[in-house]
N, C-alpha and C positions, 0 to 999 in steps of 0.2 A: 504494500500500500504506500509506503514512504517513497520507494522507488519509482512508481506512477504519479505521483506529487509531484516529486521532482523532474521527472523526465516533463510533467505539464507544464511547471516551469520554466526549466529550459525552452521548450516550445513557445514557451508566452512570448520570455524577452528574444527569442532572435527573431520570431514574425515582424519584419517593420510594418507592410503592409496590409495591416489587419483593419476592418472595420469596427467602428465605435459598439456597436452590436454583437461583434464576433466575440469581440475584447469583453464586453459583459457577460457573454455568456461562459467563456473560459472561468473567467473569475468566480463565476457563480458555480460553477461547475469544481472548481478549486476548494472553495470556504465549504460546501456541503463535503469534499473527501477530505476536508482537513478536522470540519465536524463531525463525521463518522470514524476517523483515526482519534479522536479525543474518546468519545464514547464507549469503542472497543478497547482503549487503553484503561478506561476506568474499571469495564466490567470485567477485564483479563486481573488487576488488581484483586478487584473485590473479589474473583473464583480462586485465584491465590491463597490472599486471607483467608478465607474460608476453611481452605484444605490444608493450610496449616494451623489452624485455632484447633481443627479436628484433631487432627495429627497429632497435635500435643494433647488434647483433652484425652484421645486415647493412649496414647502415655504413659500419662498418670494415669488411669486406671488400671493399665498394666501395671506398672511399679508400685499401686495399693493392692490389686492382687495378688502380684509375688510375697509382697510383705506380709499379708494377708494371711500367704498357704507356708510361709516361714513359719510365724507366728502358733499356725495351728500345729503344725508338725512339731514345733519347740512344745506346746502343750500337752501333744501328746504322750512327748518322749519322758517328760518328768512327770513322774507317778508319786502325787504325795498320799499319805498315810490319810485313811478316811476320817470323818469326823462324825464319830459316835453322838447319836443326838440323846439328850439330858432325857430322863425320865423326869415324868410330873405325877404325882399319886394322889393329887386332889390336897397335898397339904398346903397353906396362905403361905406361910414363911419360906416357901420352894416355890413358889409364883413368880417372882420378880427374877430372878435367876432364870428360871426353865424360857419363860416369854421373852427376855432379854437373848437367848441364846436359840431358842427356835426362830426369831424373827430376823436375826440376823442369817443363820442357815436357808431358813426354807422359807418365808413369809415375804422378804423382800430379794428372793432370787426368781429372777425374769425368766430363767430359762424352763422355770417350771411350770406346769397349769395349774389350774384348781384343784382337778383331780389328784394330781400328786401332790401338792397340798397337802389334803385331807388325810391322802395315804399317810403321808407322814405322821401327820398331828395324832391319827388314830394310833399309829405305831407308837408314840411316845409316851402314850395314856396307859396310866394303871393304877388298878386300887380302885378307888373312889370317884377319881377322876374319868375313867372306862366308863363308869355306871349310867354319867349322864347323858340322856337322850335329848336328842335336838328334832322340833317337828321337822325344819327343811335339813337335809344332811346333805349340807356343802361346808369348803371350805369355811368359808364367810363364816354361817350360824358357827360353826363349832367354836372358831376362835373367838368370838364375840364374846362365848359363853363362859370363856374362862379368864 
């Protein structure tokens, strides 16, 4: 396209004898391929940009998921010692201990559901504290209850 610009050029200045009407139309014919080489210059940019914004946005999602399957494999590889969960037998003065230590294990751990939850809760109960019945048996009621 620069190259037909230019060779127009050229052609402009060495015509001497060209008409006042030739001359306009060259020129109009000039400023529209000089306006379409701006246009295609911008939108060659902007697909540019583009594919490199991409380019790097994919990336970094690579390099968060290597990090990512690092991470997991590191977790896998270190096996800590399990964490026996406190028994509670219904006694008040074993309350604040057992709640403090269940909530921190199993009540505000995301990975788990409600169902396992409860599994658990159920599992820590004995004595007195087994005995009681909850009309709805969810998570929720049980812990409420105690």
């Amino acid at each position: 396209m620069n190259r037909k610009i230019d060779e127009l050029k050229d052609q402009y200045y060495d015509i001497k004898d060209i008409s006042e009407s030739e001359l306009e139309v060259l020129e109009a014919d000039i400023q529209s391929m000089e306006d379409r080489l701006v246009e295609l210059e911008v939108r060659i940019r902007d697909i540019l940009n583009s594919l490199i914004a991409k380019s790097s946005v994919s990336s970094v999602h690579n390099h968060e998921n290597a990090i990512s399957q690092a991470n997991s494999k590191l977790e896998l590889e270190i096996k800590l010692p399990e964490i026996p969960l406190s028994v509670f037998r219904g006694r008040y003065d074993e309350w604040p201990s057992f709640k403090s230590q269940f909530d921190n294990v199993i009540t505000n751990n995301n990975d788990l559901n409600e169902s396992q939850k409860l599994y658990y809760l159920k599992a820590s109960l004995q004595g007195d504290a087994k005995l009681l019945e909850a009309v709805d048996d969810s998570f929720e009621s049980r812990s409420s209850q105690h």
